[in-house]
C-alpha positions as CSV (number, residue, x, y, z in Angstrom):
1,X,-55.2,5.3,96.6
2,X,-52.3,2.9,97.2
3,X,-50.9,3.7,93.5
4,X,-51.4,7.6,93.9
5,X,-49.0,7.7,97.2
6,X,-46.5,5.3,95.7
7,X,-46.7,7.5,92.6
8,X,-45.7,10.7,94.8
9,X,-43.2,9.2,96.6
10,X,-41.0,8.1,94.2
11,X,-41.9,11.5,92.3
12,X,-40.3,13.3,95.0
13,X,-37.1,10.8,95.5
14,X,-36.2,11.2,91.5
15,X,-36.7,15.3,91.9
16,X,-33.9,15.2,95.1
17,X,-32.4,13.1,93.2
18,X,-31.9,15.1,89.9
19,X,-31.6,18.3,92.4
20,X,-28.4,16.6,93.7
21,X,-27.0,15.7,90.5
22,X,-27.1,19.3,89.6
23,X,-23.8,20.3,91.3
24,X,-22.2,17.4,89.1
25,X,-20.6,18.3,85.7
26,X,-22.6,19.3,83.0
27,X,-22.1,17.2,79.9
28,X,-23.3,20.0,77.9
29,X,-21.5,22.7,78.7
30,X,-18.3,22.9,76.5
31,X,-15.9,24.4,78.4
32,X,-16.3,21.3,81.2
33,X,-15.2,18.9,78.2
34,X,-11.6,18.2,77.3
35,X,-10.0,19.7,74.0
36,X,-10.5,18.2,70.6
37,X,-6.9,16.7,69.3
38,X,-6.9,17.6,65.9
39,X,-6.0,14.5,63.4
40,X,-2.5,13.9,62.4
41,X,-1.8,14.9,59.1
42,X,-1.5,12.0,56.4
43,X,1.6,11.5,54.4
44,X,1.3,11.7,50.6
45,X,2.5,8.0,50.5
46,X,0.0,7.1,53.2
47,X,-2.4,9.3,51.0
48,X,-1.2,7.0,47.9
49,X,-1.5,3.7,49.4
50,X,-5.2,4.4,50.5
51,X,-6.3,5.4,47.1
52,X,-4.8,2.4,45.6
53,X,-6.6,0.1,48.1
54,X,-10.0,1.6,47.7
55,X,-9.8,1.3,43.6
56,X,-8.6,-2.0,43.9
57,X,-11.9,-2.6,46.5
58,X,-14.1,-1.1,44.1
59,X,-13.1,-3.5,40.9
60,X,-12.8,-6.7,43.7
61,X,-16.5,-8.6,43.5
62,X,-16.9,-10.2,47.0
63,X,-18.3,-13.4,47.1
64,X,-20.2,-14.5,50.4
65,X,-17.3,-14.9,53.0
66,X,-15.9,-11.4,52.0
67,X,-18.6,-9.8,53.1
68,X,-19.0,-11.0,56.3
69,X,-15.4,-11.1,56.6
70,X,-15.5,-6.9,56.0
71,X,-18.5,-7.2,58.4
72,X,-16.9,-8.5,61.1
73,X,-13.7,-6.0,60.3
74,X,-16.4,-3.3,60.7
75,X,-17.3,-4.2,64.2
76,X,-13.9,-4.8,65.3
77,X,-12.9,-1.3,64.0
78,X,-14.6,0.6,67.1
79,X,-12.5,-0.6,69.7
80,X,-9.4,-1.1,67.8
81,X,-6.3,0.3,68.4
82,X,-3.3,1.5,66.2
83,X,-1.6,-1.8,65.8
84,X,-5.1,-4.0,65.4
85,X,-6.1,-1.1,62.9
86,X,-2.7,-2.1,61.0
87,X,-3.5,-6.0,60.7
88,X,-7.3,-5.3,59.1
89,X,-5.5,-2.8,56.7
90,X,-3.5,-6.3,55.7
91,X,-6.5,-8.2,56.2
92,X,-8.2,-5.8,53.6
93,X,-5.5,-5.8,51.1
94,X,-5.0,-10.1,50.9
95,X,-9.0,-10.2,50.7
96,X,-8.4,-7.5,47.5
97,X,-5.3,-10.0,46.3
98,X,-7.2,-12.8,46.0
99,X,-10.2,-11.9,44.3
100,X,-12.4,-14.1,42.1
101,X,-10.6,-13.6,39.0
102,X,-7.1,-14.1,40.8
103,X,-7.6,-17.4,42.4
104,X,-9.2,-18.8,39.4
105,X,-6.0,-17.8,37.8
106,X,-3.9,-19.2,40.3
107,X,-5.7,-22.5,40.4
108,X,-5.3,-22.3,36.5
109,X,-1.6,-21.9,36.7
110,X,-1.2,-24.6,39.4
111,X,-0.1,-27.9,38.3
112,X,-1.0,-31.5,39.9
């Protein structure tokens, strides 16, 4: 019987509850929510640069530390701002310089 009253009670305090979060905002209703900024438009050279970046990413072959290198890049990428969105973009690009093939040239072409 003990359950059953508990049960009610705490039935009733989450339906005032809920009855007084009804004058609150109304996260679905649209016109409550602020405008959509529409993205800034790319520049052809910007355009450029990013196509050249994701063909050289699709000939790189990553090796073990790449991936979790782009891994943790991934994660960062939700909370990063303009400038920290900048340094993985040069991040990305020396990871796609020094592929497999490139640093067995280099050590190849270095002399001891």
């Amino acid at each position: 019987m003990k359950t059953l009253e508990l049960f009610n009670k705490y039935t009733d305090l989450l339906i005032e509850a809920d009855e007084l979060q009804a004058d609150e905002l109304d996260a679905t209703d649209i016109s409550e929510q602020p405008p959509i900024q529409p993205p800034t438009q790319m520049t052809s050279e910007g355009e450029r640069f990013n196509v050249e970046v994701l063909l050289k990413a699709f000939l790189h072959e990553p090796d073990e530390s790449d991936n979790s290198i782009a891994l943790q890049l991934q994660d960062d990428l939700k909370d990063a701002t303009a400038e920290d969105v900048k340094n993985m973009m040069a991040d990305i690009i020396a990871l796609l310089k020094t592929g497999p093939n490139d640093t067995k040239s280099v050590l190849d072409d270095t002399q001891v």
